[in-house]
Structures are given as C-alpha cells and as structure tokens.
N, C-alpha and C positions, 0 to 999 in steps of 0.2 A: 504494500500500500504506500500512496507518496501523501506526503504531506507537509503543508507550509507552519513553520512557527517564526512565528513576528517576538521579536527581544526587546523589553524595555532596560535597558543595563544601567546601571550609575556612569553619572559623568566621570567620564578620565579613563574608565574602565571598558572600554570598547574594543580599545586593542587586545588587551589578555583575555575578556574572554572570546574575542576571534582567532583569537590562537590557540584556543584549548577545542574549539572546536573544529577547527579547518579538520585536524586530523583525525577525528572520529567516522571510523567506517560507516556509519546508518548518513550522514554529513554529506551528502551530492554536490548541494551549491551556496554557497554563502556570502553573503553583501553587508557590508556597512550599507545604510540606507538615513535619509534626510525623512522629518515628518514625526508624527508622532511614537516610531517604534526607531531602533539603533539601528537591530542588525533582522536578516530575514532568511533562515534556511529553508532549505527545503531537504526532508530525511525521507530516507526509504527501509521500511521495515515492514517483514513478511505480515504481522497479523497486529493486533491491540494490544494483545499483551507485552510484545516487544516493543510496544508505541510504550508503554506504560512504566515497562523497566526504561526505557532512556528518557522520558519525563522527569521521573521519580528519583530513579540511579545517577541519571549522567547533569541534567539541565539544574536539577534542585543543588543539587554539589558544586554546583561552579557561583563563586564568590561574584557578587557585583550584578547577577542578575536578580532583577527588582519584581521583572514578570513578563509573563508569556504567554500570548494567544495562538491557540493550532486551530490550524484550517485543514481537515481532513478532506483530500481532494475526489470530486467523486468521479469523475472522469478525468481523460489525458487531454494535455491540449493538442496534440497528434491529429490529421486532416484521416 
C-alpha cells in the first residue's frame, strides 16, 4: 500500500529529521516542503499493520516531530 505523510517538525529540526528518514526502506520519496507541513513522504508498506509499526516504531521515535497527517492512497496516479 503507498501512502503520503505530511510532517509538522520543530523549527531548526528539519534537516535531522530528513536524515533519519531518507534512509529508511518503507521511505520512497521525501521533500522538505513550504506551507503548513515541513516535510512530505511518501512510504510503501505491504499491509496496516506494517503502516502501524512505522507510525508507532519509527515516526513517534524521531525527536522534533511535533505531528503527522497520513493520507492512505486509494488508487495510483498511473494512466
């Protein structure tokens, strides 16, 4: 399943935690982004409950993140 999570990070903290996550395998693509959220992945994980361990395990464990909205995508943007 792919899905987007939008980052609200603390100021100053934008680069570390884009570093902590570039290299996490579920981790496809990631942006610093302008607007109301920091940063914007997008993760690929087989089922919910792997959504659920890298919510919980990986995103709640990293310092500086303030909060996170996921956008579970329900189709590809693929023609």
């Amino acid at each position: 399943m792919e899905v987007f999570i939008l980052l609200i990070v603390q100021p100053g903290k934008e680069d570390e935690v884009y570093e902590i996550l570039k290299d996490r395998p579920e981790v496809k693509e990631i942006y610093k982004v302008y607007g109301d959220y920091d940063i914007l992945i997008r993760v690929e994980v087989p089922n919910i409950k792997a959504l659920d361990e890298f919510h919980d395990g990986v995103l709640r464990g990293i310092p500086g993140i303030e909060m996170t909205e996921t956008l579970i995508a329900s189709s590809y943007g693929g023609r």
